[in-house]
N, C-alpha and C positions, 0 to 999 in steps of 0.2 A: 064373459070377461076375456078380453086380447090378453093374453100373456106375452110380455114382449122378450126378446130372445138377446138384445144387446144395449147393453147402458153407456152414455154418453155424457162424460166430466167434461165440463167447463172450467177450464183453469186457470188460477192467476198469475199477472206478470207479463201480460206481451212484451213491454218494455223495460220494465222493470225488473225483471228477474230473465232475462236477457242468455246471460250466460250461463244458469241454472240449464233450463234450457238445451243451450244448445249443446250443453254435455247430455243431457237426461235421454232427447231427443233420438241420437244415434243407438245407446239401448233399450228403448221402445222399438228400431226398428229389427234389429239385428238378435236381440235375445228375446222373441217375441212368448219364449217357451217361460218368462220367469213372471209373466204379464197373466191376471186371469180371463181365461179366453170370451169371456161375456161382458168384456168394456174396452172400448176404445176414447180415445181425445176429440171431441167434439168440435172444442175451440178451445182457443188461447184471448185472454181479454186486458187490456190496460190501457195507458195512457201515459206519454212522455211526461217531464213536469212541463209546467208554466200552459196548459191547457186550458183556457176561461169556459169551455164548456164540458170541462171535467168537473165529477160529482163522486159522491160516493168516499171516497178516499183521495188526497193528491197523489199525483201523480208523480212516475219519479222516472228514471233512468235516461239515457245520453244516446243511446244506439238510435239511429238514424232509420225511418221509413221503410229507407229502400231494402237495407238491412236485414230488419228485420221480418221485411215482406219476403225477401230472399228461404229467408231459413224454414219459414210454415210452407213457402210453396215448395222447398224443397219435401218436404213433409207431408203434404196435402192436406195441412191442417189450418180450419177457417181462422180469422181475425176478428177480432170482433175491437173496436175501439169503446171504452165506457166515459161516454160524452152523459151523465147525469145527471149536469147540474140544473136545478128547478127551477131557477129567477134568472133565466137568460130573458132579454127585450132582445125587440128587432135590430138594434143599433150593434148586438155581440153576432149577428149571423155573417157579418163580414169577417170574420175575424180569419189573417192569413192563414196560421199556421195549422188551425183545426179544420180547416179548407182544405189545405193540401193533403192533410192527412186522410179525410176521405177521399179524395181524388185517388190517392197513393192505391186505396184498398179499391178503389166503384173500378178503377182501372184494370185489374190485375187480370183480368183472363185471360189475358194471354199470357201468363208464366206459366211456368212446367207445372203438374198436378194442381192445376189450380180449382179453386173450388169458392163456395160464395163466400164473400164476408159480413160483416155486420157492424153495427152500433147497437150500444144499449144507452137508451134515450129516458130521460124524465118527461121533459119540457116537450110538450106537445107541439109547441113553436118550431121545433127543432124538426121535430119529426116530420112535419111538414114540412121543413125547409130538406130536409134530405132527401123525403120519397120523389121533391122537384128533382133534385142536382142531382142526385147521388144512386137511380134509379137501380143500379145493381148491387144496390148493399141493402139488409134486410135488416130489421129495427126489432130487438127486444126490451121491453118492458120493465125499468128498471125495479129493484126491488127499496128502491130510496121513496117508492110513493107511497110504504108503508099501509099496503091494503089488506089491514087486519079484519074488515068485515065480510066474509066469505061472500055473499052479494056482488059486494064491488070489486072483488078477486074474480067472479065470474064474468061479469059485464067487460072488466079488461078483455078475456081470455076471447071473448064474441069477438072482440072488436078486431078488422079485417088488417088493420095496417102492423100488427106483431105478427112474427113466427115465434116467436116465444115469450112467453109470461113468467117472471122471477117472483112466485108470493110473497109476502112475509113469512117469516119463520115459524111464527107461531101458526099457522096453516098448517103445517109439515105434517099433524098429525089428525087433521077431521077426516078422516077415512071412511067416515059415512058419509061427506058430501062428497069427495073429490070421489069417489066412487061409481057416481051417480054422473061423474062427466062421460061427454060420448069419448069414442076413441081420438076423433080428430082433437078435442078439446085436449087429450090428455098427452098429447102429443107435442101440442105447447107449452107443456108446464115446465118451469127447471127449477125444481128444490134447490133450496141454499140450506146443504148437507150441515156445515159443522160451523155457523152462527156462534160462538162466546158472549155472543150480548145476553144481558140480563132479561131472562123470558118476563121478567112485569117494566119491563120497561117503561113509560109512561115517555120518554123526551126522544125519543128514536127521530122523529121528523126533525126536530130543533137540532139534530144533530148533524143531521145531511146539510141541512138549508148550511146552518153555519160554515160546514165543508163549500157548498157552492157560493158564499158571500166571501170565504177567503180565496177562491181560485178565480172569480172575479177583480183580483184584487183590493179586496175593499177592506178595512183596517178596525177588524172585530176581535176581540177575546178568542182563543180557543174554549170549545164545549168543555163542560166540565160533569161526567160522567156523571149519573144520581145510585148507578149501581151500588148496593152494600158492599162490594170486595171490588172497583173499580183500579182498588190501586196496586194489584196483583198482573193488570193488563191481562194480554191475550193467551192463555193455555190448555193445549189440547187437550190436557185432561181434565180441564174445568169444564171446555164444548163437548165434550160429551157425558158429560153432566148433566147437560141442557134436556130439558123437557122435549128439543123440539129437534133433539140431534139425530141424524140421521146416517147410522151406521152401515160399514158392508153389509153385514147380516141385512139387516134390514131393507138394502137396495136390494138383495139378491131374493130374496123371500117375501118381502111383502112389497113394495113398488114395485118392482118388473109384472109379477103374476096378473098386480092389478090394472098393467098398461103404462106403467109412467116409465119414460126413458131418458131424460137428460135431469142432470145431478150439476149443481153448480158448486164449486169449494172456492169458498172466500180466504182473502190473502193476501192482499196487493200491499198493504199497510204494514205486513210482517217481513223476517227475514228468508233468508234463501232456503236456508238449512230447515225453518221448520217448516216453509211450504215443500223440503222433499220428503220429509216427515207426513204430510197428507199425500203426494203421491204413491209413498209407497204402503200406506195404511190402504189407501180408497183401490188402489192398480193390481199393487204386487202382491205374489204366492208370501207367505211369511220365509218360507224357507229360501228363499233367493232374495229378503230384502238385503241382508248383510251385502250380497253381489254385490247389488245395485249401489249399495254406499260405497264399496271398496273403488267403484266404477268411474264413482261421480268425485270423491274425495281425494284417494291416494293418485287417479291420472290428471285427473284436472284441478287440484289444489283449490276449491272453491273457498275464498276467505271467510270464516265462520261467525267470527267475532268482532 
């Protein structure tokens, strides 16, 4: 068994959580002592609003491309755009504004510390329309395709055109198959750590589709949760409740030993304050998170409420 030596968060808000961010950013580089020394920022993932091949969650925030291409290469931290939506036709691969936005990313090697970026893709359509246009941007596997039969979680994982495979949640814990993956396999995996959804979910797909029928703009109901406590919404201590949660302890002790090194934390849908609330649960020493808040809070006034 590879024991892997460094774990790799995937984190949300490229655009969205913007100016979390770019306070957060300069103490990650600068107070690297309050960081635990066996994780680093892998990528950053989002999407502006009004995206038609946004999935997963809308997209939200105002900061501009170039922007925010600016601040990860200052950073040398990858991009990743989450382009998920599942009912894209050939007639949405034109679409400007999601065009430019890979261009912005296929582009970027030449910025300072630059490094690759990415999409994470549903729509196969898609994915073939990027690996044409967009040859320097590397394509992950959304987890909106809901591949809760470990079969078809592996046939993904074969297939040549991902560097990474997002499972379903409820995977997070078959430790006797994902075991059994080689190391390149497991190398592609990125757990979705702190999931709040209802682990018997039953309408999970009906709920993306819906997210990508409204970012289409097409004029449907919002999803209406079937969870028993839906109407408490999303809380961190309900996700690690979850059957299928996946804790420090458990990145550091059982994932890494057994090969697996990128951790994805969901969050694009939520606010600022409690995605710094999973940075510094999933990052920070406990003893230096007050720092970190005092850092991010009393110098940068991040609006809370």
């Amino acid at each position: 068994m590879n024991s892997i030596k460094k774990a790799y968060y995937h984190l949300p808000g490229l655009f969205e959580f913007y100016e979390l961010y770019e306070a957060f950013l300069p103490v990650y580089r600068q107070h690297r002592e309050y960081f635990y020394d066996w994780c680093e920022i892998g990528s950053i993932y989002g999407a502006p609003a009004d995206c038609i091949w946004g999935g997963g969650r809308i997209g939200s925030g105002e900061h501009g491309v170039q922007e925010v291409m600016n601040l990860m290469s200052e950073y040398g931290i990858s991009a990743r755009l989450t382009f998920s939506n599942s009912l894209l036709r050939e007639e949405h691969l034109a679409d400007e504004k999601c065009n430019a936005l890979c261009k912005a990313l296929n582009e970027s090697e030449g910025m300072r510390n630059a490094v690759s970026n990415g999409v994470i893709v549903h729509s196969d359509l898609l994915a073939g329309y990027i690996k044409k246009h967009y040859p320097n941007l590397y394509l992950v596997s959304s987890t909106t395709k809901v591949l809760t039969d470990f079969n078809d979680f592996l046939d993904e994982v074969k297939r040549e055109d991902f560097q990474y495979v997002v499972p379903d949640f409820r995977l997070n814990k078959a430790f006797d198959k994902l075991a059994k993956l080689t190391d390149k396999e497991k190398d592609k995996v990125e757990f979705l750590c702190n999931e709040c959804c209802w682990f018997g979910c039953y309408d999970r797909k009906n709920c993306y589709e819906i997210v990508s029928r409204q970012n289409l703009g097409e004029d449907c109901p919002d999803h209406v949760c079937v969870a028993p406590d839906s109407q408490s919404g999303y809380r961190f201590s309900k996700a690690m409740e979850n059957p299928a949660f996946i804790s420090v302890d458990d990145i550091r002790n059982t994932y890494m030993p057994m090969g697996f090194s990128n951790f994805k934390i969901e969050g694009r849908g939520l606010g600022s304050a409690l995605v710094l609330e999973f940075l510094l649960y999933y990052m920070i020493k406990p003893e230096y998170q007050i720092h970190v808040r005092e850092e991010i809070y009393l110098d940068n006034m991040l609006d809370l409420f």
